[in-house]
TIRO-452937 format. One record per residue (C-alpha): residue in one letter; x, y, z; chain. Coordinates in pm, 1 decimal. Layout:
% residues N
{gudo 'A' {X Y Z} 'A'}
...
% end
This chain:
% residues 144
{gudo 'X' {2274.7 3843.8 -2315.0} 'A'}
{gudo 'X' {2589.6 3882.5 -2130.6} 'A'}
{gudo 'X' {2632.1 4190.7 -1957.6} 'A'}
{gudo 'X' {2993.0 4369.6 -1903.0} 'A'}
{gudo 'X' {2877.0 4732.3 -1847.5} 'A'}
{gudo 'X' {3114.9 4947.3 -1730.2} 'A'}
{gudo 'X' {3106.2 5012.5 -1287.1} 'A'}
{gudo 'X' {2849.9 5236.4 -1172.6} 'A'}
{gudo 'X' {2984.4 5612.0 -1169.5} 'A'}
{gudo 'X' {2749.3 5808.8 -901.4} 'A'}
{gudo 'X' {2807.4 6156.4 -1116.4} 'A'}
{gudo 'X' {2698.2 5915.3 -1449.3} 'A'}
{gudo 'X' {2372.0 5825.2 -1427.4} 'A'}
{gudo 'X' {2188.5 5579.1 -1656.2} 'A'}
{gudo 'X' {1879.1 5707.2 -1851.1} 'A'}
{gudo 'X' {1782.4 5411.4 -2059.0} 'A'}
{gudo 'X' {1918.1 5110.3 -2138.8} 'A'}
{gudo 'X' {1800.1 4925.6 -2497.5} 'A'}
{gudo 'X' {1893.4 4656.7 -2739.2} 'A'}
{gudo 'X' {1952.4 4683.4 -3099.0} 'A'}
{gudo 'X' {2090.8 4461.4 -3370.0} 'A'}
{gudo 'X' {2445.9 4456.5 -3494.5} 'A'}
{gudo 'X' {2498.5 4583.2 -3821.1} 'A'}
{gudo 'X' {2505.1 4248.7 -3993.7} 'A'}
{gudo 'X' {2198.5 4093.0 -3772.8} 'A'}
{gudo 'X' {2399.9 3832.8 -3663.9} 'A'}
{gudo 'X' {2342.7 3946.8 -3297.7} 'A'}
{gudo 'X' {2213.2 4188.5 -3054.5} 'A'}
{gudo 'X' {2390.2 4409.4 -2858.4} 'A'}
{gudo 'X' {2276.2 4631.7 -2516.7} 'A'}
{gudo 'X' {2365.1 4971.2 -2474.5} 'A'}
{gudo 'X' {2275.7 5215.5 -2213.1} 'A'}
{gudo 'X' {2304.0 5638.1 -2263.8} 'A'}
{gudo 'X' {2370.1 5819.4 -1994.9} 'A'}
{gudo 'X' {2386.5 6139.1 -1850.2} 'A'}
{gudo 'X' {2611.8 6352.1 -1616.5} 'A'}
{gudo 'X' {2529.1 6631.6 -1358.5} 'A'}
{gudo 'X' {2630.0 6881.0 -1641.4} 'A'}
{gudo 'X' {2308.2 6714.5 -1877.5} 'A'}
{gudo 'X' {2615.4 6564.9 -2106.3} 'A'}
{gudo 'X' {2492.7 6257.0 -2255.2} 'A'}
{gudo 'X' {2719.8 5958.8 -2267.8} 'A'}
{gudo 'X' {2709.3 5652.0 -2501.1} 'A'}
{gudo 'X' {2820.2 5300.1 -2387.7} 'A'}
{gudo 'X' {2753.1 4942.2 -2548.6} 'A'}
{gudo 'X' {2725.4 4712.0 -2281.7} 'A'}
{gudo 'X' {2643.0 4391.5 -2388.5} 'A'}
{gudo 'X' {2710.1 4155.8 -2711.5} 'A'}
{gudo 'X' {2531.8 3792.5 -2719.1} 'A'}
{gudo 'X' {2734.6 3717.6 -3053.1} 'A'}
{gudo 'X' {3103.9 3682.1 -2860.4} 'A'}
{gudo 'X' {3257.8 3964.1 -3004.0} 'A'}
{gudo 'X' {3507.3 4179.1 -2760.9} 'A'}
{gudo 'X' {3425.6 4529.9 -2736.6} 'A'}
{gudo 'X' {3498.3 4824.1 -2480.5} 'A'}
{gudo 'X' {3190.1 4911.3 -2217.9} 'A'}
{gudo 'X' {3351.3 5252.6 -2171.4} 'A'}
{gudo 'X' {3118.5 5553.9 -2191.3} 'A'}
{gudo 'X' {3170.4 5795.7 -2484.3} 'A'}
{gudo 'X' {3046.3 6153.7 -2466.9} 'A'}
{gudo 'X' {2793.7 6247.2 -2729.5} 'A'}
{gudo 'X' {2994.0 6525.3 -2781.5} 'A'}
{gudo 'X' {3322.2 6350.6 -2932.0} 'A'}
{gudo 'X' {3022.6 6101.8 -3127.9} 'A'}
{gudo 'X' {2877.7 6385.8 -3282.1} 'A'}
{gudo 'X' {3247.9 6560.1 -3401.9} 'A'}
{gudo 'X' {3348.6 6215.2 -3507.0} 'A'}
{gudo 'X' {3022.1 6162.4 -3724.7} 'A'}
{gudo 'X' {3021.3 6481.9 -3878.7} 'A'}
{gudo 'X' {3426.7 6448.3 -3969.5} 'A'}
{gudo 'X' {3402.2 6257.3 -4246.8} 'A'}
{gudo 'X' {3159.6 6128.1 -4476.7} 'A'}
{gudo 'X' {3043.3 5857.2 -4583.2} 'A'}
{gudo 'X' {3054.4 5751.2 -4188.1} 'A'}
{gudo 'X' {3194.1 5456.9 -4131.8} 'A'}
{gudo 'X' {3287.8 5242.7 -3859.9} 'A'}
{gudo 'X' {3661.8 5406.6 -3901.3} 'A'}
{gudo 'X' {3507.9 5757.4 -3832.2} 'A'}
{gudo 'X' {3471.0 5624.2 -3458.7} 'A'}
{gudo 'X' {3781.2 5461.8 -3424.7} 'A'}
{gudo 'X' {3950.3 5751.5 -3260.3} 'A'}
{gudo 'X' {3690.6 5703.9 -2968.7} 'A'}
{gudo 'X' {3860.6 5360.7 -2898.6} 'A'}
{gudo 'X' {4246.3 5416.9 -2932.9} 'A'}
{gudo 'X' {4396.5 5060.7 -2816.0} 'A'}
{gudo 'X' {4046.6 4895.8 -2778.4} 'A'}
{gudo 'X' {3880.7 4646.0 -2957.6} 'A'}
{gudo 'X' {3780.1 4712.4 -3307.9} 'A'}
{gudo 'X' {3463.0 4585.4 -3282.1} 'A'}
{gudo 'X' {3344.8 4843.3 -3052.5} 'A'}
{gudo 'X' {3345.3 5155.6 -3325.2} 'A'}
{gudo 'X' {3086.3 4910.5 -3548.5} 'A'}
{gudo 'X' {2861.0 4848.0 -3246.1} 'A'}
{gudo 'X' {2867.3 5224.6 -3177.0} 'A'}
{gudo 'X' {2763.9 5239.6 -3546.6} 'A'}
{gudo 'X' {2464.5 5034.4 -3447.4} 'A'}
{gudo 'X' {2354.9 5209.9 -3165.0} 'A'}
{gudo 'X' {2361.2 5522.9 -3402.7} 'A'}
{gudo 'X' {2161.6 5373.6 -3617.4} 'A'}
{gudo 'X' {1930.9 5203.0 -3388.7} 'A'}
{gudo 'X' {1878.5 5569.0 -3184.8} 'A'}
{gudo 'X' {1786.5 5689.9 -3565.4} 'A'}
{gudo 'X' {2119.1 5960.5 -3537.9} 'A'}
{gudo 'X' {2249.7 5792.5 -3900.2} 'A'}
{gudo 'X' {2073.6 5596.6 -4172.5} 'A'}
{gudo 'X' {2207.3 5371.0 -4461.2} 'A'}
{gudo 'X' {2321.3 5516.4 -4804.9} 'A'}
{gudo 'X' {2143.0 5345.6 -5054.4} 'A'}
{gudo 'X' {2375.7 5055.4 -5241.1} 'A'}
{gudo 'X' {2666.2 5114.1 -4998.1} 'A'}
{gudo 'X' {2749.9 4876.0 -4760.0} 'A'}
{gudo 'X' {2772.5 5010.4 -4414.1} 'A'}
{gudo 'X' {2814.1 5361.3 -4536.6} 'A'}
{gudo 'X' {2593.3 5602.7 -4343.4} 'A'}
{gudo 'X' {2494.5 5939.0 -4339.8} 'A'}
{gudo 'X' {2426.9 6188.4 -4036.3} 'A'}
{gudo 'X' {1982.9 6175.4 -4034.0} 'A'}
{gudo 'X' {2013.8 6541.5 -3832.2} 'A'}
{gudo 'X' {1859.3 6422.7 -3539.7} 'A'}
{gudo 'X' {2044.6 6448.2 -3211.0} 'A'}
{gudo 'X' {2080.2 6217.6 -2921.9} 'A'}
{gudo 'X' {1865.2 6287.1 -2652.6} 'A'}
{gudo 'X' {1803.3 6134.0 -2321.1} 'A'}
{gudo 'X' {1439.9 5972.9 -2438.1} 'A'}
{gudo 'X' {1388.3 5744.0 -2681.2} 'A'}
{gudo 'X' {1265.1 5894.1 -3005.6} 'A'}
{gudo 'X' {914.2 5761.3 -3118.0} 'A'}
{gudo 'X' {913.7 5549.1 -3419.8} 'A'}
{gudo 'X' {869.2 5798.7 -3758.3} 'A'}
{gudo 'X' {539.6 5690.7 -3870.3} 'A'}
{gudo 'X' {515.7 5719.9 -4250.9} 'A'}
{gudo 'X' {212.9 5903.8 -4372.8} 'A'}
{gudo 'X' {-140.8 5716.4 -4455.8} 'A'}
{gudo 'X' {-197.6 5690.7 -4829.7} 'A'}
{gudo 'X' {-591.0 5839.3 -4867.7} 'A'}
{gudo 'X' {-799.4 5599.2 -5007.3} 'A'}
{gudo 'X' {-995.5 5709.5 -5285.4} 'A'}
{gudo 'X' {-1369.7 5735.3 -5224.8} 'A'}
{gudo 'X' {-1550.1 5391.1 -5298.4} 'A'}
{gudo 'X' {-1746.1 5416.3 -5667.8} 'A'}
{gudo 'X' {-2129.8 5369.6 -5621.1} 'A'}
{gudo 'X' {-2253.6 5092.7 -5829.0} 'A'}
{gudo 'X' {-2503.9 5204.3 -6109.8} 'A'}
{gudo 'X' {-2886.9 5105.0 -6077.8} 'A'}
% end
């Protein structure tokens, strides 16, 4: 995976860095959240193996979340205004990331048209939701 990140910022420091798919599969892309002195997060996708342009600048959490709760259905145009004069790409592989850190989820039949989950961005990784265990029913005793 090529990596463009954006140059080191000694006030920005990096938390995490993961990997996630794009939105149609077709690739994966590398993002890192960071976080300032002032605990602001900060957003940035760093690397696309698919060949796509996109920016590497860091975007506040803070302008993701206004943006995301703006409009809905969210769509990649919801995050355009992050970008002004960048690529296009970049506001659908934010849209990724989003989904990937489990901030928005698919509407059902709507093609990339989410919906805000509630959860926040934090500077862990969120565990997997684990779906409940279905209880087996006791096993029937065979008759004598």
């Amino acid at each position: 995976m090529k990596n463009t990140s954006t140059e080191p910022n000694p006030q920005i420091k990096p938390l995490r860095k993961s990997t996630c798919p794009t939105l149609s599969g077709k690739s994966t892309l590398g993002y890192t959240i960071s976080q300032d002195s002032k605990k602001a997060l900060y957003v940035a996708v760093t690397a696309n193996d698919g060949g796509g342009f996109f920016s590497t600048e860091r975007v506040p959490w803070s302008d993701i979340e206004v943006a995301i709760h703006a409009d809905t259905p969210v769509t990649s145009i919801c995050l355009r205004s992050l970008f002004k004069g960048k690529s296009v790409n970049t506001s659908g592989f934010l849209l990724a990331v989003l989904v990937a850190e489990g901030i928005l989820e698919s509407l059902p039949k709507k093609v990339r048209h989410f919906k805000v989950t509630g959860n926040s961005l934090t500077a862990k990784k969120s565990a997997p939701r684990k779906t409940p265990a279905k209880k087996k029913a006791p096993a029937k005793k065979a008759r004598k």
